[in-house]
C-alpha positions in Angstrom: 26.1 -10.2 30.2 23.5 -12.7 30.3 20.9 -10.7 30.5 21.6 -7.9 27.5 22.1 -11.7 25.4 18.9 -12.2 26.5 17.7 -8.8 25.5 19.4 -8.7 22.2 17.9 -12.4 21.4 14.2 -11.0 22.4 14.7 -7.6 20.3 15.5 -9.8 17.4 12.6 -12.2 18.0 10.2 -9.1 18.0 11.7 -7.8 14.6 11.4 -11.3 12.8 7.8 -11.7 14.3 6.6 -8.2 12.5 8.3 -9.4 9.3 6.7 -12.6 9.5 3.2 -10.9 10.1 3.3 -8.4 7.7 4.3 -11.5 5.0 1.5 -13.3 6.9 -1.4 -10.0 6.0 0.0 -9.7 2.9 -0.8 -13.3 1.9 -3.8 -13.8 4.6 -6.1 -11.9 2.5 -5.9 -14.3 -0.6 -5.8 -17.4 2.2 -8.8 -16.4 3.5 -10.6 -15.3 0.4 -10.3 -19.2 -0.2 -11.4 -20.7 2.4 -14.4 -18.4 3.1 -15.3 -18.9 -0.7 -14.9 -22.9 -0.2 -17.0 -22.4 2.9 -19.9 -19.9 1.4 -20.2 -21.9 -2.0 -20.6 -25.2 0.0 -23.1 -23.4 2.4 -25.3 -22.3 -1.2 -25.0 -24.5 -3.1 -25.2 -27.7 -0.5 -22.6 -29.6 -1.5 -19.4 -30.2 0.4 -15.8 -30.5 -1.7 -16.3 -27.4 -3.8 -12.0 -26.3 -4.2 -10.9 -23.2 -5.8 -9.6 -23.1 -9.4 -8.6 -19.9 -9.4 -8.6 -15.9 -7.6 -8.2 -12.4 -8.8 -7.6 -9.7 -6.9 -10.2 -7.0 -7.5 -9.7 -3.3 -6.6 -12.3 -4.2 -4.0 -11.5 -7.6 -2.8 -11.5 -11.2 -4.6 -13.1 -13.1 -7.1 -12.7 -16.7 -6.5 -13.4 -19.3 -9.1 -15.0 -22.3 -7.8 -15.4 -25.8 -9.1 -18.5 -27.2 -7.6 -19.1 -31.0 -7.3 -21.5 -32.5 -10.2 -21.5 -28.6 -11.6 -21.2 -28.1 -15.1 -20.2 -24.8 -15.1 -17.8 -22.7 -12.4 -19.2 -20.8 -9.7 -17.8 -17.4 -8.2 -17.6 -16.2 -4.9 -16.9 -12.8 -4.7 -15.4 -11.4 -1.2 -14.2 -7.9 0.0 -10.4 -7.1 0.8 -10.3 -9.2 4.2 -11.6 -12.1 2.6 -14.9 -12.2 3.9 -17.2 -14.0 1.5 -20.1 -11.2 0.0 -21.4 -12.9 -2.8 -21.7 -16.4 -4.7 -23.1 -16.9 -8.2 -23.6 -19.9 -10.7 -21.9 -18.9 -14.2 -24.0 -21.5 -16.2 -27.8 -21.5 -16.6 -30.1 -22.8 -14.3 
């Protein structure tokens, strides 16, 4: 009897583990849209702090609004669906 416990236990793990990681895609992509974005606009700009302020979801990935240490205006970082950063850009002039 021990064992089909054991069995039943396991089968149920599995099951809560695919609903957890399907939870865990769903909100990854967002996750890592920021922290690629913190990562890229820090790497271009050559600061360290930048945070996001806000994210979109684009019919083709992100766009991540970035405030930017000693910035005047937001930066974006644009990513595709995953996350990965593509593109960052200074929305002010200069």
């Amino acid at each position: 009897m021990k064992k089909y416990g054991a069995l039943l236990a396991g089968a149920a793990l599995v099951l809560v583990t695919a609903c957890d990681e399907q939870a865990v895609q769903s909100m990854g992509s967002t996750a890592a849209a920021e922290l690629n974005c913190v990562a890229k606009t820090n790497e271009v700009v050559g600061v360290s702090g930048s945070s996001v302020s806000d994210v979109t979801k684009l019919e083709d990935g992100y766009s991540v609004l970035m405030k930017v240490p000693e910035a005047e205006q937001p930066w974006v970082c644009e990513t595709d669906l995953a996350g990965n950063a593509n593109k960052v850009f200074y929305l002010g002039e200069g």
